[in-house]
C-alpha positions in Angstrom: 0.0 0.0 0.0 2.8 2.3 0.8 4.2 1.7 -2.6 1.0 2.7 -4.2 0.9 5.7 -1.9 4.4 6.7 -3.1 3.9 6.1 -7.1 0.2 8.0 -7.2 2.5 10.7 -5.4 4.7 10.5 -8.1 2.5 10.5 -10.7 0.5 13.8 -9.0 3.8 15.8 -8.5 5.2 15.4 -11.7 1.9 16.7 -13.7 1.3 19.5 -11.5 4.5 21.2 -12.8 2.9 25.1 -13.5 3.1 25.6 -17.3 4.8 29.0 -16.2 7.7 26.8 -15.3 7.6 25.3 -18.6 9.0 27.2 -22.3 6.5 28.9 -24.2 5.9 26.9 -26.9 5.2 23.8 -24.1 3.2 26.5 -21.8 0.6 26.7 -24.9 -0.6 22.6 -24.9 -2.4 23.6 -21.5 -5.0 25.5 -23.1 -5.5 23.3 -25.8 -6.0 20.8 -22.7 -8.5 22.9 -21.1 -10.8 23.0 -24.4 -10.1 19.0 -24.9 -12.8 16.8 -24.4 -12.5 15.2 -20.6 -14.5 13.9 -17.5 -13.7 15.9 -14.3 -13.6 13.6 -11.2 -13.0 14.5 -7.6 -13.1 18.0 -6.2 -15.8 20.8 -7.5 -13.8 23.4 -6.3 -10.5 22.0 -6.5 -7.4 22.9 -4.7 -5.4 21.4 -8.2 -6.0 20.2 -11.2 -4.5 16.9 -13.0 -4.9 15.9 -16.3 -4.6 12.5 -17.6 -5.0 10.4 -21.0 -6.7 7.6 -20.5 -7.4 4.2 -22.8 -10.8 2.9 -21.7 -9.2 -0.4 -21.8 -5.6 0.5 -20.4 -4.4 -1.4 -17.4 -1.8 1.0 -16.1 -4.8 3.8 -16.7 -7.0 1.4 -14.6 -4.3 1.4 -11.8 -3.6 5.5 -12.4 -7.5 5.9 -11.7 -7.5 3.5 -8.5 -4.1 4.9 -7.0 -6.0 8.9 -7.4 -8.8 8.2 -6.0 -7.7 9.2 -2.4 -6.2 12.0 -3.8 -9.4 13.0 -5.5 -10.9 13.1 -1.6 -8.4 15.4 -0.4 -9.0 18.3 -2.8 -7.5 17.2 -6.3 -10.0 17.4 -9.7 -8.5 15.0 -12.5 -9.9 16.0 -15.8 -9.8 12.6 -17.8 -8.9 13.0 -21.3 -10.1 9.8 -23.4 -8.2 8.5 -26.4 -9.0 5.3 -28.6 -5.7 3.5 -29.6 -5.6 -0.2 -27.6 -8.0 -2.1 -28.8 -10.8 -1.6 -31.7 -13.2 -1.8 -28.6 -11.6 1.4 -27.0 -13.8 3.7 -29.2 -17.0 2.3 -28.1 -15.7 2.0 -24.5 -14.3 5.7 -24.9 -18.0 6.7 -26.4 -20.1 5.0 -23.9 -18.2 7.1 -21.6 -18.6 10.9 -23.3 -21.8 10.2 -24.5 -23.3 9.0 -21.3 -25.6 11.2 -19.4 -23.7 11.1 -16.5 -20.0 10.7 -17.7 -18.3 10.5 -14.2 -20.8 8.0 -13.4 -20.0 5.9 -16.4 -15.7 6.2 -16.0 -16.3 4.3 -12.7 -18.8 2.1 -14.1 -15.7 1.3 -16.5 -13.1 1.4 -14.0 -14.9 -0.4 -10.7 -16.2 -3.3 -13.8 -12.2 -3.3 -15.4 -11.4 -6.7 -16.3 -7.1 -7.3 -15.9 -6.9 -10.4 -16.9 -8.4 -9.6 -20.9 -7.1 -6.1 -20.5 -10.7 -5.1 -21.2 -12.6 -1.9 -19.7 -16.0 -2.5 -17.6 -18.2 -0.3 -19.5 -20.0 -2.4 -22.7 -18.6 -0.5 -25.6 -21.3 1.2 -28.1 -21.7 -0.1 -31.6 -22.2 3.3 -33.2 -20.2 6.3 -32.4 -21.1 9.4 -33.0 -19.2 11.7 -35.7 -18.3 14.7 -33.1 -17.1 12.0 -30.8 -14.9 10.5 -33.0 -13.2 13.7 -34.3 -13.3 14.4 -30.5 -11.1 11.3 -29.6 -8.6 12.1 -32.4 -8.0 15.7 -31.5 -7.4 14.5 -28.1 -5.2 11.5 -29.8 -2.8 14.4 -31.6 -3.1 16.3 -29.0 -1.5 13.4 -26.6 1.1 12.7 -28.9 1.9 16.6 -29.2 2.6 16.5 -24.8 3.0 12.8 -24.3 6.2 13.0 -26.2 7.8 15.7 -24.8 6.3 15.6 -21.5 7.6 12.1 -20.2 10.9 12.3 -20.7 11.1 15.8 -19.5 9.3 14.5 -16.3 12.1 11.7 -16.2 14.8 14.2 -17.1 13.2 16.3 -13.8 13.3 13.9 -11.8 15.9 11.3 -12.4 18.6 13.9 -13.0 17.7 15.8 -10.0 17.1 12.8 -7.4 20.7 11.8 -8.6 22.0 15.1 -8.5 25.6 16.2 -7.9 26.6 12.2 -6.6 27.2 11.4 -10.3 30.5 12.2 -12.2 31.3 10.9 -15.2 34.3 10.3 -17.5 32.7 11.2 -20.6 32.1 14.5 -19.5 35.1 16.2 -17.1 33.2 19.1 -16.8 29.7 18.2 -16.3 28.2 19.4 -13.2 25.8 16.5 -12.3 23.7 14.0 -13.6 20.8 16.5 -13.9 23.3 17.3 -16.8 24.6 14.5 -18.4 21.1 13.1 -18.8 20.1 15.8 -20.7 21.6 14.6 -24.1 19.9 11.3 -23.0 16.6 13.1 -22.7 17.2 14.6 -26.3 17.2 10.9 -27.5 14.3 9.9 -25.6 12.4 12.5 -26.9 13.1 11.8 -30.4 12.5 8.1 -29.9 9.1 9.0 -28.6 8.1 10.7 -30.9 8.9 8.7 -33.5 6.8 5.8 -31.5 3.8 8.1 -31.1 3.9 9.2 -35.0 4.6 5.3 -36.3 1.5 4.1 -34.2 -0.8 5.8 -36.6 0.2 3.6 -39.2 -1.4 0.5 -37.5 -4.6 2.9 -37.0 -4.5 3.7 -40.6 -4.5 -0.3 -41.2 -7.6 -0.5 -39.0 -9.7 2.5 -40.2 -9.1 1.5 -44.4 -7.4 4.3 -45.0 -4.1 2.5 -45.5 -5.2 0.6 -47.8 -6.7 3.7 -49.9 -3.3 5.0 -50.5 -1.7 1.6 -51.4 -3.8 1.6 -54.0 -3.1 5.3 -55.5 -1.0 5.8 -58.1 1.7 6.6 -56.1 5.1 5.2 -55.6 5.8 2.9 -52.3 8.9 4.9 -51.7 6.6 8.0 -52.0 4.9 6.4 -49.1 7.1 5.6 -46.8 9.0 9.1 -46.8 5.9 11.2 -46.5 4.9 8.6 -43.8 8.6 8.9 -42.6 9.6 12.5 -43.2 6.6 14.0 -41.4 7.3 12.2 -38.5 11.1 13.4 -38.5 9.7 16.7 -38.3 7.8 16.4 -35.6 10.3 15.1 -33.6 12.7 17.5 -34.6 10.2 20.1 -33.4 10.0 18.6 -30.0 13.9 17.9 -29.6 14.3 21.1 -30.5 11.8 22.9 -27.8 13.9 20.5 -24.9 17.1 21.5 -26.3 15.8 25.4 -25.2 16.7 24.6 -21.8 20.6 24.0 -22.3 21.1 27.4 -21.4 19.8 26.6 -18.0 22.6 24.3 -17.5 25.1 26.2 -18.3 25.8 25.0 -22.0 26.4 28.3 -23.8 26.0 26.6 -27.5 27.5 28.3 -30.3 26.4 28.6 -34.1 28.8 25.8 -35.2 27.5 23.6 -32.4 23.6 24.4 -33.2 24.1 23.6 -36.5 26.0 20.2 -35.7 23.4 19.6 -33.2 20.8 20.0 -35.7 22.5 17.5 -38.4 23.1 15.0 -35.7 19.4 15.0 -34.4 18.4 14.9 -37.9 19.8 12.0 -39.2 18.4 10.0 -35.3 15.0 11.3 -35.6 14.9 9.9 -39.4 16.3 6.6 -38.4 14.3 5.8 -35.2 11.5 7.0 -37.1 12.3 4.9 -40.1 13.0 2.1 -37.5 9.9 2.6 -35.6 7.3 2.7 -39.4 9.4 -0.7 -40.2 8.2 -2.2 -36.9 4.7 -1.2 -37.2 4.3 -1.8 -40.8 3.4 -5.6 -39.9 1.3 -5.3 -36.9 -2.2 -5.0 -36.7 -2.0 -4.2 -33.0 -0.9 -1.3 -30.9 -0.4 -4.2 -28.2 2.0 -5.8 -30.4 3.8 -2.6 -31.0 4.1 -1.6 -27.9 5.6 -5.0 -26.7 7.7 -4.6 -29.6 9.2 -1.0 -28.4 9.5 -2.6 -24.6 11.7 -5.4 -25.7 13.6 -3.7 -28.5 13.7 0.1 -28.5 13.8 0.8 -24.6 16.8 -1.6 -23.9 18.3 0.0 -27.4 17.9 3.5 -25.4 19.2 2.0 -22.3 22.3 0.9 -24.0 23.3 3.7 -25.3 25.3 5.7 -22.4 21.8 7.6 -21.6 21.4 6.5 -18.4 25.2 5.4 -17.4 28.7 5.4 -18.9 29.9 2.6 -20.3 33.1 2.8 -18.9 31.5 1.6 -15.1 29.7 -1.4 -16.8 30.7 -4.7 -16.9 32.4 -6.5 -19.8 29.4 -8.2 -21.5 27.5 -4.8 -21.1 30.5 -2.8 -22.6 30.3 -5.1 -25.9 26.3 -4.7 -26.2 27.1 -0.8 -26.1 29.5 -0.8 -28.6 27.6 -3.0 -31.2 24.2 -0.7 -30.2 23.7 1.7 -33.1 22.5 4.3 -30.9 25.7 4.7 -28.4 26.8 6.2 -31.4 24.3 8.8 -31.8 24.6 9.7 -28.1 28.1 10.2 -28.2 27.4 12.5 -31.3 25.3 14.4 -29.3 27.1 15.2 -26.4 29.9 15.6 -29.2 27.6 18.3 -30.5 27.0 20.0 -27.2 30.3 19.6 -25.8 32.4 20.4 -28.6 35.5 20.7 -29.3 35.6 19.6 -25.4 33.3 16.4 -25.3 36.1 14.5 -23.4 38.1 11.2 -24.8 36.1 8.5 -23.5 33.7 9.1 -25.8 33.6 7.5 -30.2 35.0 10.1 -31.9 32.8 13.1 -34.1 33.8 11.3 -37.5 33.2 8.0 -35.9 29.7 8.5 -33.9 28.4 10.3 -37.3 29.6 7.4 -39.9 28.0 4.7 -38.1 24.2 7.0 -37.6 24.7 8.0 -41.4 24.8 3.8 -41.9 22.3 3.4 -39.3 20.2 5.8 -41.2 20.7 4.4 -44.6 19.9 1.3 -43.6 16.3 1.5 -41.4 15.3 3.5 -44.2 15.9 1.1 -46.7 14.7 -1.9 -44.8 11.3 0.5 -44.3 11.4 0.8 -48.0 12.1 -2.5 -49.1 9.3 -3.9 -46.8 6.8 -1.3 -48.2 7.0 -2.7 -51.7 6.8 -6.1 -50.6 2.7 -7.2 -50.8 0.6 -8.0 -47.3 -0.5 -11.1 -47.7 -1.5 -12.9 -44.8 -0.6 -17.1 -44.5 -4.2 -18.8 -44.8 -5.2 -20.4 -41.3 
């Protein structure tokens, strides 16, 4: 119970961050979330105000809504933002919920009802939808990708860097004052890879709503497809890497023109190939389950590996060897090349080095997506 206690803390604390604390262009979501479509639980005149996305059939959503319930009793409104993404019954579950007469009446009818063990909501899902729902739900969708893929990791960088604080040193960078520092490049990465997961997951959504299949039957190219698919989703996480990377200043990383623009190539060329990488991945699945199981047991770990979290130069011997064949040490080390340059420190791959093996990295992702494009969906008949 205690740990319960401490996590719905945790979750509280780090989305009550005021959006005065926050840059501008991240300050502006929180109006956009105020005009979203939600159900406001707990306090009618509250003392603070949480907002949450929320799956009708999402376990960890389920246990979000249980562990802030007591927390709802002691003064705190949660406004429940609903999205549709799970399972195809998430958008009947999501608009039994809206369109209910009493909504917070039906989000505990869905919640108290939740099933774990099918991963299934308690509320019976509707068999027609209406129109302003739906566009509702996918505003709210975008709108979650927009904050969801810059707000994590900068709620990690938060609080990670500064739990660990000034007990860290590391040999890759001598002058580094913390870890609240040398996660930051880390958080950079995290941001992009996001991103890139948020963005790619539309593609299985496409599959399910026929629209997919509209445009592979356009007179189109299948390379057209996969870098309009590809390149707009680079953008976008360029855009968010970019509003993160505001806050070097804070640290004390005066960044000069040379650096920006090196920063820029380098962030690039990883939001195209983790991109690329994550449309590859979600080009065969017909389920957002699937892909996320997918980005837990590859992606994350890939992340991990990289020297975002820890140097590799602590780690053990079988750990070193992982990080040196993992693509993406390489594009960490050329971002804290970027950031720290000429002065990056020589435990780190070289500039030349990090930005050979992402231009590979790149190449190839982006061909695989490519090549698999072209290749027909046919299914095995059961």
């Amino acid at each position: 119970m205690r740990l319960k206690n401490w996590a719905a803390a945790l979750i509280v604390g780090a989305a009550l961050f005021s959006p005065a604390a926050l840059p501008a262009d991240y300050a502006r979501f929180f109006p956009e979330l105020e005009k979203a479509g939600f159900v406001a639980e707990g306090a009618a005149v509250p003392q603070s105000v949480l907002y949450v996305f929320f799956d009708a059939n999402c376990y960890y959503c389920h246990l979000t809504w249980k562990a802030l319930q007591a927390y709802e009793k002691a003064g705190l409104q949660v406004r429940w933002v609903p999205v549709a993404y799970q399972k195809p019954s998430s958008t009947g579950r999501a608009a039994a919920v809206m369109e209910a007469p009493d909504r917070v009446a039906a989000l505990r009818e869905n919640e108290l009802s939740y099933k774990p063990k099918t991963y299934d909501g308690g509320i019976k899902p509707l068999a027609k939808t209406r129109p302003a729902t739906l566009k509702m739900l996918q505003a709210n969708l975008e709108l979650m990708k927009r904050f969801g893929a810059l707000g994590t990791p900068a709620v990690f960088w938060l609080l990670i860097g500064s739990g660990i604080g000034t007990s860290f040193r590391a040999a890759e960078l001598p002058h580094a004052h913390g870890f609240l520092e040398y996660f930051f490049p880390g958080t950079l990465l995290l941001i992009l890879l996001f991103t890139s997961i948020f963005c790619m997951m539309s593609t299985i959504e496409d599959r399910h709503q026929g629209f997919l299949q509209s445009v592979l039957v356009a007179p189109v190219s299948r390379a057209s497809l996969v870098l309009g698919k590809v390149l707009g989703g680079t953008l976008l996480a360029l855009l968010q890497a970019f509003l993160f990377a505001l806050l070097a200043p804070a640290l004390g990383l005066r960044l000069q023109l040379s650096q920006i623009i090196l920063l820029a190539l380098v962030l690039s060329l990883i939001a195209l190939a983790v991109t690329s990488l994550g449309f590859s991945v979600a080009w065969h699945l017909d389920s957002t389950q699937g892909f996320h199981a997918v980005v837990n047991l590859f992606l994350i770990p890939m992340w991990l590996l990289s020297g975002a979290l820890f140097p590799s130069s602590g780690a053990s011997s079988w750990l070193q060897w992982a990080m040196t064949l993992n693509p993406l040490t390489y594009a960490m080390a050329a971002i804290r090349q970027s950031l720290y340059w000429p002065d990056a420190g020589a435990a780190l791959p070289s500039l030349r080095l990090s930005l050979l093996v992402l231009v590979l990295f790149t190449a190839v992702v982006l061909a695989a997506a490519v090549l698999l494009v072209r290749r027909p969906l046919v299914r095995p008949p059961e």
